[in-house]
N, C-alpha and C positions, 0 to 999 in steps of 0.2 A: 393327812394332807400331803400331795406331792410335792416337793421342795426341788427334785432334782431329773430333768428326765436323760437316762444315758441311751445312747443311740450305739449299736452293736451292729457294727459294717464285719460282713464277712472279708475277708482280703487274703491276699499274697503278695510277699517285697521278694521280685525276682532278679538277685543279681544273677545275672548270666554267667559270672564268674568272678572268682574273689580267689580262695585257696584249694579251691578245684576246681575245674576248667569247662567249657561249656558245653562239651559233650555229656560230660558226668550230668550237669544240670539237667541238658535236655531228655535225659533218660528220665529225671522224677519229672517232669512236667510233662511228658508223653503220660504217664500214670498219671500226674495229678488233674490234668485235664481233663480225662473221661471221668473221674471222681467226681469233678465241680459242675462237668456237664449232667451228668443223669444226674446229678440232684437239684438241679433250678431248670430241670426236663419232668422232673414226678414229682416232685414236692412241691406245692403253688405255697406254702408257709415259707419254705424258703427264697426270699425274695431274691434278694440281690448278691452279686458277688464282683468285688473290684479288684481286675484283674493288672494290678498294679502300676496302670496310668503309659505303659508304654507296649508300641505295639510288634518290637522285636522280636518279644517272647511269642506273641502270635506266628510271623514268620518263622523263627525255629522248630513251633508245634506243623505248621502246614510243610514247611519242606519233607515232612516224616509222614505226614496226614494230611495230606489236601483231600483224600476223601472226607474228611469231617467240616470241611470248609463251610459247608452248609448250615451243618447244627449250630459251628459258632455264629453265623451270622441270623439266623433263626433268634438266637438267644439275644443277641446285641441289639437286635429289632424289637425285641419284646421288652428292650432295657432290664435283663435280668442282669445276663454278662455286659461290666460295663469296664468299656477300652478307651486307651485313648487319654492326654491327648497328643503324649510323647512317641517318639518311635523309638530313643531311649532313654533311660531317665538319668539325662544331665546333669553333670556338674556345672553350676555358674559359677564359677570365678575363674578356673583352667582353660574354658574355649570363649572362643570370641562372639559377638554379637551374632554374625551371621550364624555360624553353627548353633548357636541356641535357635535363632528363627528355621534355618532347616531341618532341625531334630524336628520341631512341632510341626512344621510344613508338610513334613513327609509323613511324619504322625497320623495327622489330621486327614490327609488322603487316604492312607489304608485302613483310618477308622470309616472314613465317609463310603469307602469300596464294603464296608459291610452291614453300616448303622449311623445310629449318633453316637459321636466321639462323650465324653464326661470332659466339659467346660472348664475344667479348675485347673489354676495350674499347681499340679500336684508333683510333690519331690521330697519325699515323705524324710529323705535320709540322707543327701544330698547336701555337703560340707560347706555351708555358709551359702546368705542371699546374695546377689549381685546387689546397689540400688536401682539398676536397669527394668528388672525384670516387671514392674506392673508397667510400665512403657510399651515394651514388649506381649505383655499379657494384651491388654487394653488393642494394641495393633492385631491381634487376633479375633476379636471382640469377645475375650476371656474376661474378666469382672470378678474375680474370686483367686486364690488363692490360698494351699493347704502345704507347711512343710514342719520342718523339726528343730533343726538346729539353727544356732546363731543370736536367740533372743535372749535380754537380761533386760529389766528393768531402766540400765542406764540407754535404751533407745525414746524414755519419754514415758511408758507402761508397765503395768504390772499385771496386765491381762491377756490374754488369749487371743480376744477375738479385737481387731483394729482395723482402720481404715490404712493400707500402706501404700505412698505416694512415692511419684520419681518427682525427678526434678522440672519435668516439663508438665508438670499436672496430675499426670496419667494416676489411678487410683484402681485398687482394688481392695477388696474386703478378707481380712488376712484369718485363718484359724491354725493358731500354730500347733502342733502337738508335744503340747511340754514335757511328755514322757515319754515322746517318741510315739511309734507304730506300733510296737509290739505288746502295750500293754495286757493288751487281752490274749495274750498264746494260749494256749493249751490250757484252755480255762479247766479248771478242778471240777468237779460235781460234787463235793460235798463241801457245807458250808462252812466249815472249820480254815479247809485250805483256800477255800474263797476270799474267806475273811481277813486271814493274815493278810493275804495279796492285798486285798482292795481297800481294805479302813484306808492303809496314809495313799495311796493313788486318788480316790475319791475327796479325802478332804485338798489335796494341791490344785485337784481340775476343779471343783467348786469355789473353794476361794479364790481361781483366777479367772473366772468363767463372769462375762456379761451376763449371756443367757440363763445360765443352768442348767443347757443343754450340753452335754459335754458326750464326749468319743471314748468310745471303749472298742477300739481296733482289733477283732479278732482275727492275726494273723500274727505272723514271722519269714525271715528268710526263709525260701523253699519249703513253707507250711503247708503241711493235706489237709483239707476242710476236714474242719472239726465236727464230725458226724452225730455226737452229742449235744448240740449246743443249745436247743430247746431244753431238755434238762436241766442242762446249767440256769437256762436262763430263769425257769420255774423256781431253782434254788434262791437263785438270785433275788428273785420278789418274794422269795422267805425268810430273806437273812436281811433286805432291806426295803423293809413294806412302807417305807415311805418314800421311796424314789421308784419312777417308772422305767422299765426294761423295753426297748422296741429295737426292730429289727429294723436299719433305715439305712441308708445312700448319704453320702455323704453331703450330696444338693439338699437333704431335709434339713440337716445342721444349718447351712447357709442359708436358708430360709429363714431360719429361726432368727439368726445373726444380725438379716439384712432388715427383719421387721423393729430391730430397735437401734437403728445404723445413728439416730442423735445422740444415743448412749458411749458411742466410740470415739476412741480418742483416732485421732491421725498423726503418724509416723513416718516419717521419708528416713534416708538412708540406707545401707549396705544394714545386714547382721550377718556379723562377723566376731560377736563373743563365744569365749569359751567357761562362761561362767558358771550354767547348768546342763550344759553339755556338749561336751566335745566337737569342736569346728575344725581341728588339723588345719590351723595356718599356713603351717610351715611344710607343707606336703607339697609345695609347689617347685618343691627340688629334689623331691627322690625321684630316682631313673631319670636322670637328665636327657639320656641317650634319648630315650623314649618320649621324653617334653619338647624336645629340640623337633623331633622328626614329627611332631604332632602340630606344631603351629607353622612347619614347613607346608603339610600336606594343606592347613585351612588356608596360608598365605597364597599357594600357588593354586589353588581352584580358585579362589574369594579375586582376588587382586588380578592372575596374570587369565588362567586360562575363561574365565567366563566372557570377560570382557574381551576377550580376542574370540571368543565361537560368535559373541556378538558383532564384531566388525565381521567377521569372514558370514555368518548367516545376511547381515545388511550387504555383504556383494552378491548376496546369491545360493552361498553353500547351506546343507544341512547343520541344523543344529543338533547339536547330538545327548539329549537329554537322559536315556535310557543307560548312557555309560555315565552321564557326570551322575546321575543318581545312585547307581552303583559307586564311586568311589566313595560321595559320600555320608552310604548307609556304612562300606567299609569302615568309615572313620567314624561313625557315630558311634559303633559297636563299642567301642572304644570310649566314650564321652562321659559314663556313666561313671559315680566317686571313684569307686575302687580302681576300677581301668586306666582312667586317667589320670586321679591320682597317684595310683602305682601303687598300690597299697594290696599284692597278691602274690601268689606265688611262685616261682621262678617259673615254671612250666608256662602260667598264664600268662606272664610279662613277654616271653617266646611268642606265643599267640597275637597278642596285642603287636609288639615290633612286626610281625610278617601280614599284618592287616595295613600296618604302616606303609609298610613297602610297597603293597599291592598299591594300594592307592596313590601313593607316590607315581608310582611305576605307569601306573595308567593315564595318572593328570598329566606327567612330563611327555608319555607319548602320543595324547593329543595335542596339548600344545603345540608339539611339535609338528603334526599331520598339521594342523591348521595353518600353520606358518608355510611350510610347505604347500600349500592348497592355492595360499593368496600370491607366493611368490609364483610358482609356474604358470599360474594362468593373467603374467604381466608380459609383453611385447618382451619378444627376444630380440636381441641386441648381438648381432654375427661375432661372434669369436669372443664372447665376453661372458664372465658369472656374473653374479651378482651376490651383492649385499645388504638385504636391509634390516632396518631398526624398529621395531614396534614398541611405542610409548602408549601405556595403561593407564595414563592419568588424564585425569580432564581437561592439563592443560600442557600446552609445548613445554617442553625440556630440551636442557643444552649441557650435556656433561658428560664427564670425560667414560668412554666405554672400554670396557677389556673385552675382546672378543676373538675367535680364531677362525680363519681361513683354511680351505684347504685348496690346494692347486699344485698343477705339476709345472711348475717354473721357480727359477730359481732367483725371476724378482718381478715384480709387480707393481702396476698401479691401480689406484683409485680415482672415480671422477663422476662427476654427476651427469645428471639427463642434459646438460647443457655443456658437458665436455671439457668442463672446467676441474681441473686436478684436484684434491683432496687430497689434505696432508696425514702421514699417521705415521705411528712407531712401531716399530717392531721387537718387540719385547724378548720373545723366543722362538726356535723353530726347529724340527723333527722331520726325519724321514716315515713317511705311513705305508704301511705295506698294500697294496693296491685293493689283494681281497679284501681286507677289511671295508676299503671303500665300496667295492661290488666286484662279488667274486666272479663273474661272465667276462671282467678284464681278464684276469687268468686264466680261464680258461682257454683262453682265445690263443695264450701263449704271452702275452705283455705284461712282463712285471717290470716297468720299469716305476719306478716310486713314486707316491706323493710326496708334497710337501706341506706340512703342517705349519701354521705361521699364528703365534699368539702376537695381537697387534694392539694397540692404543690409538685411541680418533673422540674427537671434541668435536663430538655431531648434535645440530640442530634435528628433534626429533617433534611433528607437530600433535599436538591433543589427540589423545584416544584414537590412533591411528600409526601411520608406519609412512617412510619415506626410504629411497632406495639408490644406493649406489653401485654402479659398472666396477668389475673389475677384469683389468687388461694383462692378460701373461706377458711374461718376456718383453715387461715396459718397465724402464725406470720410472721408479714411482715420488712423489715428493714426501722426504724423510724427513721427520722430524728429529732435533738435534736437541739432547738433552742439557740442560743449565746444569755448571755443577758449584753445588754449594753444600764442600762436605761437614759444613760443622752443623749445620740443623735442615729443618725443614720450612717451607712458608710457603702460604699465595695471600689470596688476596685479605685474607682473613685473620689467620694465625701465624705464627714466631714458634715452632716447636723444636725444643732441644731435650736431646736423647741424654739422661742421668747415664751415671757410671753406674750406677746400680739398679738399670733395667727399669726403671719408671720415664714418666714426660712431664719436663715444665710446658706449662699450653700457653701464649700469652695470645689474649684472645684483645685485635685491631682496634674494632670495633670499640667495644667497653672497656677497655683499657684495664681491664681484671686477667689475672693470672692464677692459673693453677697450678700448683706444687705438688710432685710424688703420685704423680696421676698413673694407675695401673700399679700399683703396689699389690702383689698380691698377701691374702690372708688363711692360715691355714691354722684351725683348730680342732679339738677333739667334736664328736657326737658318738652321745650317747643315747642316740633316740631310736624308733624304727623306723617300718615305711610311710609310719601317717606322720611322725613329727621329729623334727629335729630338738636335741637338749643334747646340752653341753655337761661334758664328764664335772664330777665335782671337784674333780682337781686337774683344774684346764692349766693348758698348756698351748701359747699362742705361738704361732713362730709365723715370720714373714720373710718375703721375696728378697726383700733388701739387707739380710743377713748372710745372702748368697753371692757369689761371683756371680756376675752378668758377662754374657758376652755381645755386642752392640756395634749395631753401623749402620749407615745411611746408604741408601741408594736413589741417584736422582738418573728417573727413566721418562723420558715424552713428556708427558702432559702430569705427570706425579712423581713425586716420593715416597719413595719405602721405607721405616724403619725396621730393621729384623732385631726381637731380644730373644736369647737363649739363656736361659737359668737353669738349674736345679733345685729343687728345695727339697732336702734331706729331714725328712721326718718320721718318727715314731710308726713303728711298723704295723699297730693296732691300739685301742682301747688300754688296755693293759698296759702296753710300753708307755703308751703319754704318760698315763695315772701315776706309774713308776719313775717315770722318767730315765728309764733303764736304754732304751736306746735309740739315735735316727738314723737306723740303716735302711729304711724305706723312703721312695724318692719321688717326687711330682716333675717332671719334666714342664718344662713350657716353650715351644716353641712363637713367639707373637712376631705379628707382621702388622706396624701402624702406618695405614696408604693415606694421603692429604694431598687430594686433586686437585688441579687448577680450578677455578671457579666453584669452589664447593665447602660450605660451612661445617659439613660432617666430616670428622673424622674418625675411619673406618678401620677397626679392630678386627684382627682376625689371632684367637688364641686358641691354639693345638696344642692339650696339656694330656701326660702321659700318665696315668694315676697307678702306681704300683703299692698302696698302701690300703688301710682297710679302717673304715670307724672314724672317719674329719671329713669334715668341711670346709670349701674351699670358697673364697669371695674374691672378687678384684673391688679393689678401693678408689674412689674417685672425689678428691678433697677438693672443698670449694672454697671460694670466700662468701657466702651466703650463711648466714648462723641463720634458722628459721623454726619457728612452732610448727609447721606445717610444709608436706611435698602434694605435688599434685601428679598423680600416674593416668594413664585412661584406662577405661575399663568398655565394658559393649556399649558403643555409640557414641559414646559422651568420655567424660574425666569424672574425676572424687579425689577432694581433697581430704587429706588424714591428719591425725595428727604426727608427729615425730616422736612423740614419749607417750605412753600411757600414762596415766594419775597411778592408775591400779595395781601397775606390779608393785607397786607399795606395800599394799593391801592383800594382793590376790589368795595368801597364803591364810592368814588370818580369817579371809573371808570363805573360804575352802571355797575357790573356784577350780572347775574339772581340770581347765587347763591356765599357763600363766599367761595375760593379754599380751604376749612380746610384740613390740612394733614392726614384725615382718607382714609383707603385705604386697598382693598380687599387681601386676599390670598386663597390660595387653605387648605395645610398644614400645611406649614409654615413660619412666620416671621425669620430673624436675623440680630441681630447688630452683627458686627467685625471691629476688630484694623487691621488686615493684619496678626498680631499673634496667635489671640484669637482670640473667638466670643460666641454666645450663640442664642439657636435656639428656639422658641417656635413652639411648635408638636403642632396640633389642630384636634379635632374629630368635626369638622362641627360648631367652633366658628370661623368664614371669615373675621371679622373687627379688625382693631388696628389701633394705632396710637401711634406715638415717640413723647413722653413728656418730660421736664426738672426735672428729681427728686427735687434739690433745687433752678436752676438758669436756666435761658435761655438755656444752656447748653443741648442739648438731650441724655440723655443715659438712657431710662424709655419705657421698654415697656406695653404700657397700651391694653391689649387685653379687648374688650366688651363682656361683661357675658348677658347682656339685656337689652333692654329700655320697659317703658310700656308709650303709647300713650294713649288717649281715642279719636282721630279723623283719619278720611280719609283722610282726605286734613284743610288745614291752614290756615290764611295770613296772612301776615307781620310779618315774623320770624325775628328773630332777623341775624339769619345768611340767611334768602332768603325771602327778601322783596318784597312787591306784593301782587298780587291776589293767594288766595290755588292755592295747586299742586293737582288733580284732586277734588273732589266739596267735601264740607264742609258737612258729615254725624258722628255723633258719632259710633265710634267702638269699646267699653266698652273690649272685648277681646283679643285687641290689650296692654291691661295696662298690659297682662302677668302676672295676679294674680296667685298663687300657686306656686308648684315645680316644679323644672326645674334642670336638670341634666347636669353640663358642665364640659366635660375633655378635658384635654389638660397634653403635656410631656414637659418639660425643660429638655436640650440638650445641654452641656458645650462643647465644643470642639476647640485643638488646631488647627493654621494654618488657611484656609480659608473652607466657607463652600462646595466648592469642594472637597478641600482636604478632608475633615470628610467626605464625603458620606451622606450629609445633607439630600440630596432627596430622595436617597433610604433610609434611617434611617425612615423620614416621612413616607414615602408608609408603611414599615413596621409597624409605628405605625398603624396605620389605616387599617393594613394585618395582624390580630393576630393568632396565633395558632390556628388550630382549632381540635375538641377533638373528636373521638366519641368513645362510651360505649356501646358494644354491649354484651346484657345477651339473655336471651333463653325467654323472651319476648317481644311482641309487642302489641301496643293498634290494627292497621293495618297489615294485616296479607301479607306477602308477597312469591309468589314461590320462591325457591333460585333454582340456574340449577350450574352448576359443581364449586366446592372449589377449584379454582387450581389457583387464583390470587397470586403474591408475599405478604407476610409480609411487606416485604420493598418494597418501590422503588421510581426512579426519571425519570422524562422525562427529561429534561434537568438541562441544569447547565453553570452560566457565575459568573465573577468576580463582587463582590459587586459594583467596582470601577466602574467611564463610562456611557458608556447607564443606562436609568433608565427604567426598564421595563412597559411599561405601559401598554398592554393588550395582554391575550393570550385566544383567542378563537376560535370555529370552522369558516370556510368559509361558507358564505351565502349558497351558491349555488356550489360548489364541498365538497368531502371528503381531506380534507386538515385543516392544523390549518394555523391562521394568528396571527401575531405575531408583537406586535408594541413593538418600543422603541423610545428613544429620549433623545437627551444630554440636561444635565442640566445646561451648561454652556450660559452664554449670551458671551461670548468673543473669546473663545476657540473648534476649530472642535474636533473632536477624531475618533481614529477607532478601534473598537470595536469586539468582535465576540462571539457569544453562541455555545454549545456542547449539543445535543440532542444523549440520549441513545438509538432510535431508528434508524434506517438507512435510513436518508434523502433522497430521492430517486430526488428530484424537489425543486430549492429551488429558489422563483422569488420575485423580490419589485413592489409591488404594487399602489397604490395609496390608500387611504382609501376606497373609496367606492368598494377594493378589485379587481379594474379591473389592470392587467398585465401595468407595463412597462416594456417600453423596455433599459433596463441594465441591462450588467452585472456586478452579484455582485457572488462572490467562494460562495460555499455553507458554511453556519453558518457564513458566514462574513455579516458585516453592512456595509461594504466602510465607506468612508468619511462621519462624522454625522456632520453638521454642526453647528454653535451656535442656540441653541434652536430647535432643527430641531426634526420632528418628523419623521422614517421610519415605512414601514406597507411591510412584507414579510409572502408570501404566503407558507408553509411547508408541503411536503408529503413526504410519509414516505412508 
């Protein structure tokens, strides 16, 4: 009698690069392609072959072999090779919601350009679940779900196969792979070496198995089909004649799964344990360099330039799809554990930083074409530039902007379409050499200079749109005159006074709560690699306030500056801590804390100089809030954690892979709150934190990570994850994060709860700044202009800060329409919501993400019911 039937998926887990780089790769997969094709091209027994869920790899094979284009889609039509439905295989917790939806978006198209995509959302290796992701799946109309890491018991289960919910409902049918992908490598042929393998494999997937159908994965990293595998599998039903052997697709599993779906338990939340196998929590701070410039490049597509190709497409212009696609697949490449994580080696981290740039490089200078596109083609004003503002947010904004001018006069004014003066400061100003500005002035013979002017202005800017001020050379202009009050800082908010020893008392107006020793920095030993941080067994703490500061205030226009200058002298590697033999190695920190008129954030900017090798470094942010629990966001929505594990109690005893330390991801932002108060840390692409005790067990300490420097790929025997390394033991000198490194972040006081403040959109806005442009009567690139008849002002739309938080407004793939996402911020609470577009909606439908129609109705500019955490995606013509 059959007891057990295993399913033998032929497969490949193609990292494109880990500790060799992706050319090397692409040279086996150019071989192993033709391998996998002529044999599901002549063998009709060999069925199926999963070409590891993402379709980058395909890309890389066609740039070499577009004459094979053919046979793979030949094969992808026949469902042998099956693609799809990632373009790379994501990390959920390092990028943000949009980039998981356009990894699959773009996926899903270049599977659909050759076949059907494979439905699941598969992420076979892939360091911890999001709770987002069946949200997300289910907006695709995905219903299943296959990964590896992150589950134990303590999520509710002890099984395999579950129903896994978000918090807005969304549900999909989960098979995790408790052994991982690789179980079935290089299967044996004779039954001996079969046996040892699979007796305790077979008894873990049966005892946790609903079905009894359980996965025997024949693959590995950069695996050649295993050309034996009939053999094996003959052995196989001679060594174990009561379980069946079949050749099957990983959709027959879920078959099997979905016919006994009353049988399953259901489970919401994140998995994020490291109990039966390794999750690399703490990987959310190796190569910072490279984390910082990674949620620059999703901030500035996501937030500034989409939404601006969308105002400039709504006057008229092209939208230019075929370059934002290029940036970013750019960055997807990138998205994948290792990549993003940083978990490779110095050569590949080279690679990944110059993919960074590219796409930096590209987003900034459409942005900046677009800005340029809308200003030229606005009525010329005789003898005047111009200046304006474009606001990315749904609704008007009024806050203080840093921006620079250029012109050749040596004073100036400001004034609007109604000739009314506009006050501003002038913070600094520079001679520019003219070529720089367009080298045809020199030519000509005229070098006489620019002039550079970094200025300050508290301009109204209206919704999702731009408004525009004249500026007049050789005009006195109306100056603004700085207040001076040199013993601290304030507006209308805060009381901030500058420590002798380089930190901030914050007293926060409002709530009548103060904080103490705020920006303390923390520097301790690691002993970890690039997947995880652990601390030396003979730590050695040292902080900021052990050091001389040097401090002062500067009151300019519309803000305050505080500048701190420290040193912190510390142990020159691993070794000196342990010994404690010497701190002749130094952290520099340059910090500059600005607190504008009318504005509840206050905005950090810390340039730290890292000459030391093997620590980690935090800035400390102590509250009056003692709490069980912080709330960070994550894609679309928030999750709240807890502040301590039960487990590290336990964890050793219990032999888990890794120790559960309470470090843990966010997008924007972290916050602790009472129910009264609370206090929010804004983040420009610093993702890791952790709730510590300022003096006592007690949590009310938020320690956000500025950087760690490693010098290895992989480890063993951490002190928090014992064992054999996390992938192989190579030094990678680059990873110690020698030099400067620039990390901002806002502190965010606010009354009541972080709904009530409008935490999330406050966030978005940090990370959505103003944006400026300066149009004079040259260009380095010369452009036609065709008729001046734009408005000065204007807005596409306009909703209430409160509610939905907007998350993307861009053109539709494939019609002339805009699509338009949002999504409640709340984990507990629906809402219903609605935006007001200035143009006249003529079509207004919800979509799903990958933009295809559903069928509801929703009134036009209405969201309906938005559920907790839920994300909608509505299609807008006009």
């Amino acid at each position: 009698m059959t007891t057990t039937r295993v399913h033998i998926t032929p497969h490949m887990h193609w990292d494109r690069e880990w500790y060799f780089t992706t050319e090397e790769s692409r040279i086996l997969l150019i071989n192993n392609m033709e391998e996998i094709m002529t044999r599901l091209e002549n063998d009709p027994e060999y069925k199926y072959y999963v070409l590891d869920g993402q379709t980058a790899v395909l890309e890389d094979y066609f740039a070499i072999k577009p004459e094979n284009k053919e046979r793979v889609r030949a094969l992808v039509q026949a469902n042998k090779l099956i693609v799809g439905p990632w373009y790379s295989q994501t990390d959920t917790m390092q990028v943000s919601g949009e980039s998981i939806v356009r990894n699959m978006m773009y996926g899903l198209r270049d599977c659909l350009a050759l076949g059907n995509p494979m439905r699941i959302g598969y992420l076979p290796d892939s360091f911890s679940m999001s709770s987002q992701l069946p949200m997300i799946y289910n907006a695709f109309g995905i219903d299943r779900t296959m990964f590896w890491r992150g589950c134990s018991e303590r999520h509710g289960t002890n099984k395999t196969e579950f129903l896994w919910q978000s918090n807005d409902g969304s549900e999909v049918t989960a098979q995790v792979l408790p052994l991982g992908y690789a179980i079935g490598k290089y299967l044996p042929e004779d039954e001996a070496s079969l046996r040892k393998r699979l007796d305790t494999y077979f008894q873990v997937l049966e005892n946790a198995s609903v079905t009894k159908d359980i996965l025997l994965p024949n693959g590995h990293d950069q695996m050649p089909i295993q050309n034996n595998i009939f053999e094996v599998m003959d052995t196989l039903r001679q060594a174990y004649p009561d379980r069946e052997f079949i050749m099957s697709r990983y959709e027959d599993v879920f078959e099997k799964i979905e016919a006994v779906r009353d049988q399953l338990d259901t489970i919401k939340g994140e998995f994020n344990d490291g109990k039966y196998m390794r999750v690399h929590r703490s990987i959310s701070s190796t190569r910072m360099d490279i984390k910082l410039i990674h949620a620059e490049v999703e901030n500035k597509i996501v937030n500034i330039l989409e939404p601006l190709a969308s105002i400039a497409w709504t006057l008229g212009f092209e939208y230019h799809h075929g370059l934002i696609e290029k940036m970013w697949k750019e960055s997807m490449k990138n998205h994948a554990h290792d990549s993003i994580g940083c978990c490779c080696s110095d050569k590949v981290h080279a690679e990944i930083l110059n993919r960074y740039i590219l796409a930096d490089d590209m987003a900034t200078n459409l942005i900046n074409f677009y800005k340029r596109k809308i200003v030229d083609h606005m009525p010329a004003r005789e003898g005047c530039d111009k200046l304006a503002f474009f606001n990315l947010s749904p609704y008007a904004r009024k806050e203080v902007i840093n921006t620079t001018i250029t012109i050749r006069a040596n004073a100036f004014s400001l004034f609007d379409d109604e000739g009314n003066q506009v006050e501003y400061f002038i913070q600094d100003q520079r001679e520019i050499d003219p070529g720089k500005i367009d080298r045809q002035i020199v030519h000509y013979g005229n070098y006489d200079p620019f002039v550079e002017y970094d200025i300050q202005i508290n301009q109204q800017v209206p919704a999702m749109g731009f408004t525009t001020l004249h500026i007049q050379a050789n005009e006195a202009g109306c100056l603004k005159v700085a207040e001076q009050k040199e013993y601290l800082m304030e507006n209308e908010f805060y009381q901030i006074d500058v420590n002798k020893n380089g930190t901030l008392s914050i007293f926060d107006k409002e709530t009548k709560d103060t904080f103490d020793q705020v920006l303390r920095l923390e520097d301790g030993s690691d002993d970890g690699d690039e997947y995880d941080y652990s601390p030396s067994r003979e730590e050695w703490l040292i902080y900021s306030d052990e050091f001389d500061a040097e401090t002062s205030i500067k009151h300019e226009g519309y803000q305050s500056v505080a500048s701190i200058k420290l040193r912190m002298q510390v142990p020159t590697n691993l070794e000196a801590r342990e010994s404690r033999s010497n701190q002749d190695a130094f952290v520099d920190m340059n910090c500059q804390v600005v607190l504008k008129q009318g504005s509840r954030r206050i905005e950090v900017r810390m340039e730290l100089d890292n000459q030391a090798d093997d620590h980690r470094v935090r800035v400390l942010i102590p509250t009056p809030f003692i709490t069980d629990t912080v709330v960070a966001d994550n894609q679309f929505g928030v999750i709240t954690r807890p502040t301590n594990d039960p487990a590290m109690e336990v964890w050793e005893e219990e032999q888990w892979k890794e120790a559960p330390v309470p470090i843990y991801q966010l997008m924007n932002f972290v916050a602790l709150e009472n129910g009264t108060a609370g206090v929010a840390i804004m983040t420009n692409g610093l993702r890791e934190f952790e709730v510590i005790g300022s003096k006592s067990e007690q949590r009310d300490t938020i320690a956000l990570t500025l950087f760690r420097g490693i010098g290895v790929l992989g480890k063993e025997n951490l002190l928090l994850r014992p064992g054999r390394p996390s992938g192989i033991k190579i030094p990678t000198p680059d990873s110690q994060t020698r030099g400067k490194i620039v990390c901002e972040f806002a502190l965010f006081g606010f009354s009541g709860n972080h709904i009530d403040a409008n935490v999330m959109a406050e966030a978005r806005d940090n990370v959505t700044p103003i944006q400026c442009y300066n149009k004079i009567p040259y260009n380095a690139m010369k452009l036609n202009v065709g008729e001046q008849n734009l408005p000065l002002t204007f807005s596409l739309l306009e909703k209430e800060k409160k509610g939905a938080v907007l998350s993307v407004l861009k053109k539709a793939e494939d019609s002339n329409a805009l699509i338009l996402r949002v999504y409640n911020p709340s984990e507990v609470q629906a809402l219903e919501d609605s935006i007001k577009f200035t143009q006249d909606v003529i079509a207004w439908d919800e979509t799903q993400m990958d933009e295809k129609m559903l069928e509801t109705e929703t009134q036009i500019e209405q969201f309906g019911v938005v559920s907790p955490c839920q994300a909608k995606s509505f299609k807008v013509s006009f």
